[in-house]
C-alpha positions, 0 to 999 in steps of 0.5 A: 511455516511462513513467519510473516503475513501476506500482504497485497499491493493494488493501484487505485484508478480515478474512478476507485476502482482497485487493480491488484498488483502484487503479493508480497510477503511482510509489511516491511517488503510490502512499504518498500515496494510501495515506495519503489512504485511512487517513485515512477508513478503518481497513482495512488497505491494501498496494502491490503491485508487479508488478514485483518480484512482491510486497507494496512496503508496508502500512499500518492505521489504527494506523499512519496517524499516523506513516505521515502524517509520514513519507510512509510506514510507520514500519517498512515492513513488507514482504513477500517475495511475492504476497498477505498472508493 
């Protein structure tokens, strides 16, 4: 039996739409590959849990700072459900 949710990683283009990256499983892992993939990119990325149903976390390139050193985003931003557009 899995102990830790699943949780996937999409790249949000310009326009809103979403691409889907990756699964991982845990919300520890999910934040650390977040950071991994602001530090060579300036999109914009956010975790989404099929779980609950919506977006757990979302970061940019402008957050990446303190999103390193923290281990995740200064404000957490979030959102009630389904994509952001």
């Amino acid at each position: 039996m899995r102990s830790n949710a699943m949780y996937d990683i999409f790249m949000k283009f310009p326009d809103g739409s979403p691409l889907w990256l990756e699964a991982v499983e845990g919300l520890d892992e999910a934040r650390k590959r977040l950071a991994r993939l602001l530090r060579t990119s300036s999109a914009e990325y956010f975790i989404y849990s099929e779980k609950s149903g919506g977006i757990v976390e979302r970061a940019s390139a402008a957050d990446h700072k303190e999103y390193e050193v923290l281990g995740r985003s200064p404000s957490s931003r979030r959102s009630g459900s389904g994509f952001v557009h």
